[in-house]
N, C-alpha and C positions, 0 to 999 in steps of 0.2 A: 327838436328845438333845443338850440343850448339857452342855457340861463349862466349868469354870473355868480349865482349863488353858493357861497363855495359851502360843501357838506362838510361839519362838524362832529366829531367822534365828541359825544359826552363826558365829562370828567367822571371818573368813577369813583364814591366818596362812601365811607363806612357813618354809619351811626350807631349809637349804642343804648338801648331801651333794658334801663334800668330800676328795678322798683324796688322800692325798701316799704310798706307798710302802706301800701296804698297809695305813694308819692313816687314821683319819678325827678331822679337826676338829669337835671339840663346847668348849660353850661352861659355863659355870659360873653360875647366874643369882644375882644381887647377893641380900644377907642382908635388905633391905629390900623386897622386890618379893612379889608372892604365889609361892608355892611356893619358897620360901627355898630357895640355896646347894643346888640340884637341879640335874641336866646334861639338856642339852637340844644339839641341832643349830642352828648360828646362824641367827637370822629371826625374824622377828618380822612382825606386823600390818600388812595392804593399807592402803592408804590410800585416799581417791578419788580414781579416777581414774588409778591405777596399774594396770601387769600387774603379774602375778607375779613375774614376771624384775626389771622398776623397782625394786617393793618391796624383793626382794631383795638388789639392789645398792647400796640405799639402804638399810636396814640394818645390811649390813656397814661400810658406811662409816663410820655413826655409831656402830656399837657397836665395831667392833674397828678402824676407819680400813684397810682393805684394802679393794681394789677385786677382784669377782672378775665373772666372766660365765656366766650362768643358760643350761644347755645343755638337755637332757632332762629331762622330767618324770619322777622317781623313780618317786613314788606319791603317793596322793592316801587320807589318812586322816579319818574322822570320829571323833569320841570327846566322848562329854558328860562334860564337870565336875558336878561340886556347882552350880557359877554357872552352867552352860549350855554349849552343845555350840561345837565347836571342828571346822573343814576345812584340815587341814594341807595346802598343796601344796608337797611338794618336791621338790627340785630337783637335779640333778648338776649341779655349780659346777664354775669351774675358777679357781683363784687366777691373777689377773694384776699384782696390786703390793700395796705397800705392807707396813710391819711392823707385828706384831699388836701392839696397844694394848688395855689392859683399860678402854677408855672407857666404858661400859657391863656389867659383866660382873666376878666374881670373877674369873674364871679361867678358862683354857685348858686343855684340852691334844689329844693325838694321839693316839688308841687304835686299837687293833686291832678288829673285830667282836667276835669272843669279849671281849673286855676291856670291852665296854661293858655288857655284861651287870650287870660286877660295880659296878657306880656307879647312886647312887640317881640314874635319869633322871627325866624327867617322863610320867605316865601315858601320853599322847598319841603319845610317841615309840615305846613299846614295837613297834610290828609294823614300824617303820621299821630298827630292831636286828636283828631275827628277819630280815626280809628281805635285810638285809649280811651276817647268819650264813649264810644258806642260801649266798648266790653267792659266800661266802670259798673 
């Protein structure tokens, strides 16, 4: 039986799980972007011909200008949009320089697990929160 439905290769997207003191770095994404001024964990889009760890380092660098180093794989989440499916890999980072810069991004800040709950994230993040809640 054919179907119309045409098969989607998922976009393959880094995140980066950062903690400084019991808080984690998420990011604020810009008022012009699709899913306007929603938080999200900083990362963004493979390229070709990158790992995960490149991407992510590359990233950061462009959006917030910190260098950090892509240690353990967190988790590894699927989730389809509206547009099409989306494989998060992320990552436990460890900041190693640089001062955070909104080069990319409304906004920062440093939450707790539980506090991230209360901020509209992005779909995709959700079982990445849940998982920081469980091992808080």
């Amino acid at each position: 039986m054919m179907t119309s439905e045409k098969k989607t290769s998922p976009l393959l997207v880094t995140a980066a799980i950062i903690e400084k003191q019991g808080h984690f770095l998420i990011t604020q994404r810009l008022a012009n972007k699709p899913h306007p001024l929603m938080w999200e964990f900083p990362g963004g889009k493979m390229e070709a011909g990158e790992s995960p760890q490149q991407a992510l380092q590359r990233e950061l660098l462009e959006v917030l200008e910190i260098e950090i180093t892509a240690d353990t794989i967190f988790d590894v989440i699927y989730h389809r949009y509206d547009w099409g499916p989306v494989l998060i890999l992320a990552y436990r980072c460890k900041w190693i320089s640089g001062e955070i810069k909104h080069l990319e991004v409304a906004d920062h800040c440093w939450a707790t697990a539980t506090e991230l709950n209360a901020l509209p994230f992005l779909p995709a993040d959700g079982p990445l929160i849940q998982r920081l809640e469980l091992e808080a």
